[in-house]
N, CA and C atoms as an extended XYZ file, in Angstrom:
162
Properties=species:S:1:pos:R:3:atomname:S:1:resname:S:1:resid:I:1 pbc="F F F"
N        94.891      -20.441       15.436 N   UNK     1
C        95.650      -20.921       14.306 CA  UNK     1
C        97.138      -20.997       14.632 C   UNK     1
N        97.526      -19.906       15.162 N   UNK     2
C        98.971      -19.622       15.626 CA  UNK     2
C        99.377      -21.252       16.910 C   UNK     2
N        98.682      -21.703       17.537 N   UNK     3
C        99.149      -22.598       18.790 CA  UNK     3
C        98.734      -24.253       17.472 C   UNK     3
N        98.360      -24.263       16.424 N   UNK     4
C        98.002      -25.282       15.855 CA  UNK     4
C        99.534      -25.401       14.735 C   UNK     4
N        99.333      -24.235       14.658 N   UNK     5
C       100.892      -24.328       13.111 CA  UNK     5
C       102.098      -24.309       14.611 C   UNK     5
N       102.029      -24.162       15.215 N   UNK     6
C       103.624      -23.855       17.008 CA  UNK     6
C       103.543      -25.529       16.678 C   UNK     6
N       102.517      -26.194       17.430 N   UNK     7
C       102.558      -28.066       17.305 CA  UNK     7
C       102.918      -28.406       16.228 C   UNK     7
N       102.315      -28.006       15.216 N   UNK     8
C       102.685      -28.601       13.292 CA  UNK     8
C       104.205      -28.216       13.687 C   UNK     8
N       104.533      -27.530       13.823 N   UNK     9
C       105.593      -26.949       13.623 CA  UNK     9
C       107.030      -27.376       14.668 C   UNK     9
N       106.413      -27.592       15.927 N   UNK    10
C       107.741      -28.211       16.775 CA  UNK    10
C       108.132      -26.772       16.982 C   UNK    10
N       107.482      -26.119       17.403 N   UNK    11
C       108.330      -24.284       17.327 CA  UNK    11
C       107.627      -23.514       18.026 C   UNK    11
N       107.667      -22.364       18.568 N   UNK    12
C       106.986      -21.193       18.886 CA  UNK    12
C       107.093      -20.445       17.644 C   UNK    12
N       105.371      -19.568       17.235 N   UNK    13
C       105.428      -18.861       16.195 CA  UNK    13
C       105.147      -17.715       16.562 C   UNK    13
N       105.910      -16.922       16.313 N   UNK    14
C       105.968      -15.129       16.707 CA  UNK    14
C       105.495      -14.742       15.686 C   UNK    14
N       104.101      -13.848       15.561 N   UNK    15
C       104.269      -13.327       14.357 CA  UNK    15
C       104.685      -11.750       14.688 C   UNK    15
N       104.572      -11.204       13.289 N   UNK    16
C       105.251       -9.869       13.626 CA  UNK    16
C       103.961       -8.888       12.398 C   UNK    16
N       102.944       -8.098       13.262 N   UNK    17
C       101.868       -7.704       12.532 CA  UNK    17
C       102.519       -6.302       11.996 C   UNK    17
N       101.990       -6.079       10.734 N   UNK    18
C       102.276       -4.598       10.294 CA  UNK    18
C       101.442       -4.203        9.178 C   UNK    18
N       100.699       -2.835        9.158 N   UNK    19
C       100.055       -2.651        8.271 CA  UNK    19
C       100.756       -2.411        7.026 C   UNK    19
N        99.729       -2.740        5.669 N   UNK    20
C       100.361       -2.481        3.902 CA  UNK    20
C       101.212       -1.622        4.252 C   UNK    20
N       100.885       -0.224        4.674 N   UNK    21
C       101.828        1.253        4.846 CA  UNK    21
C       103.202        0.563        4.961 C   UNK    21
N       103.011        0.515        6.593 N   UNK    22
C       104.418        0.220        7.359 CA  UNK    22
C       105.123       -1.161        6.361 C   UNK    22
N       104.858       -2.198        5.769 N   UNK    23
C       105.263       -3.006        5.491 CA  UNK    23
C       106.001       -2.285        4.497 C   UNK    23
N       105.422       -1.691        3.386 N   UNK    24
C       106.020       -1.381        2.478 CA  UNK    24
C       106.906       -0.181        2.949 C   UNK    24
N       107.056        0.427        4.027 N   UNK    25
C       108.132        1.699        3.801 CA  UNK    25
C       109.241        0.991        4.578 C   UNK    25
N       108.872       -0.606        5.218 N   UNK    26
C       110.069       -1.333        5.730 CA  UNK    26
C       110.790       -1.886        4.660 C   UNK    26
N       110.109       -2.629        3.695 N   UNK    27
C       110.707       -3.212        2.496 CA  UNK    27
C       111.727       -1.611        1.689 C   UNK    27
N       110.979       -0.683        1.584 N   UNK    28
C       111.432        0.499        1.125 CA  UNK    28
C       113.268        0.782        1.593 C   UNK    28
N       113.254        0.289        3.000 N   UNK    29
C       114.282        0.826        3.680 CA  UNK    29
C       115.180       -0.126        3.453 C   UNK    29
N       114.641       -1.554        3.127 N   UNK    30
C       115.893       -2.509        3.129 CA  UNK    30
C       116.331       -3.078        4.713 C   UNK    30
N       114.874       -3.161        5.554 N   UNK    31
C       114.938       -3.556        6.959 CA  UNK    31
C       115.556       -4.815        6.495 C   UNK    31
N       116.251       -5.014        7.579 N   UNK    32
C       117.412       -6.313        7.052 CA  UNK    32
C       115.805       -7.630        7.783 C   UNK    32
N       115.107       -7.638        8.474 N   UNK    33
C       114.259       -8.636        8.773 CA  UNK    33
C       113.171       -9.089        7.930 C   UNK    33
N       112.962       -7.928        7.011 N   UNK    34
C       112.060       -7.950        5.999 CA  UNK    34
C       112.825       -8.451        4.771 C   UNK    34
N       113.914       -8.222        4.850 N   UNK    35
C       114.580       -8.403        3.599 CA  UNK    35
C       114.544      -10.263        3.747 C   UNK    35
N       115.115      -10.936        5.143 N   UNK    36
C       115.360      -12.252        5.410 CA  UNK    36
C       114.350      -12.578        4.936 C   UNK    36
N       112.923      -12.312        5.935 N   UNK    37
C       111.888      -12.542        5.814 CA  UNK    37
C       111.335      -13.376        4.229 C   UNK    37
N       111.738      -12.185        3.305 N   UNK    38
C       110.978      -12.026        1.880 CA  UNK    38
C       111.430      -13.593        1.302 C   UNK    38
N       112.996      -13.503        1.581 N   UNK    39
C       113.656      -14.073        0.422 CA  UNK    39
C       113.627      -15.938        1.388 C   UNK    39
N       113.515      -16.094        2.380 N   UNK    40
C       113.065      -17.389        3.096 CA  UNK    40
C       111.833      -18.179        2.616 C   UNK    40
N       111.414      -19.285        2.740 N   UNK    41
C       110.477      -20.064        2.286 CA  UNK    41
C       109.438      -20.139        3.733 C   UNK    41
N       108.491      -19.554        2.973 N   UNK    42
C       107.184      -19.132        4.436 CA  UNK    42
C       105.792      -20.793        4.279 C   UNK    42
N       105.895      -20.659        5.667 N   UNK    43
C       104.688      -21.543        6.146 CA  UNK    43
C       103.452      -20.815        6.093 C   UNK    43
N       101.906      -20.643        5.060 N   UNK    44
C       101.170      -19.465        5.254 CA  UNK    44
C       100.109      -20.101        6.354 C   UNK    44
N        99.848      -19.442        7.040 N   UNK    45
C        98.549      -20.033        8.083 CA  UNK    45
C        97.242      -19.617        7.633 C   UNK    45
N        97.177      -18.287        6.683 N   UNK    46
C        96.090      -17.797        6.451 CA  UNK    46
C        96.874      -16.603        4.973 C   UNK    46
N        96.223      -16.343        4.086 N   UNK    47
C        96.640      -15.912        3.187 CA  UNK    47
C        97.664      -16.133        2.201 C   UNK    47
N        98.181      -15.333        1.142 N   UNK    48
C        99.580      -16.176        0.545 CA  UNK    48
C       100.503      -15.335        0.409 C   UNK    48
N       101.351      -15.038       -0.636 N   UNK    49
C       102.364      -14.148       -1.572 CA  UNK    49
C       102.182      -13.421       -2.435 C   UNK    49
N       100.965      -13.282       -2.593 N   UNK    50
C        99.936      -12.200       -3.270 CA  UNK    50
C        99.471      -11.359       -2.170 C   UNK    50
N        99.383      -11.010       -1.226 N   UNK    51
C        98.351      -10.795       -0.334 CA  UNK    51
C        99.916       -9.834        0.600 C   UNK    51
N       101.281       -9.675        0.447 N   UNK    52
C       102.263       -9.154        0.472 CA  UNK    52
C       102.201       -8.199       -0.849 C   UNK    52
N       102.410       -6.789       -0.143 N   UNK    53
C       102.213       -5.690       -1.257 CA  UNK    53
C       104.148       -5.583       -1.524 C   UNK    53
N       103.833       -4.693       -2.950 N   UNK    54
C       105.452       -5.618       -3.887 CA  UNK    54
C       106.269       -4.837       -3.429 C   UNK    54
């Protein structure tokens, strides 16, 4: 999926995996990448914005 959305895309796609836990004690901290992340307009390859714990 990842080398199909890189072509769609004109880009290399890095993803960056993290479990519910870790996600949320990054959002918790105010990780400045999570913070970009959140507030940017996302391409989903598989899942949505529900599926991001709050």
């Amino acid at each position: 999926m990842l080398e199909a959305a890189s072509g769609t895309l004109g880009l290399t796609v890095n993803p960056t995996i993290l479990t519910r836990k870790e996600f949320a004690k990054r959002v918790k901290a105010q990780e400045s990448f999570l913070t970009r992340a959140r507030e940017q307009p996302k391409v989903w390859i598989t899942g949505g914005e529900s599926d991001l714990p709050v």
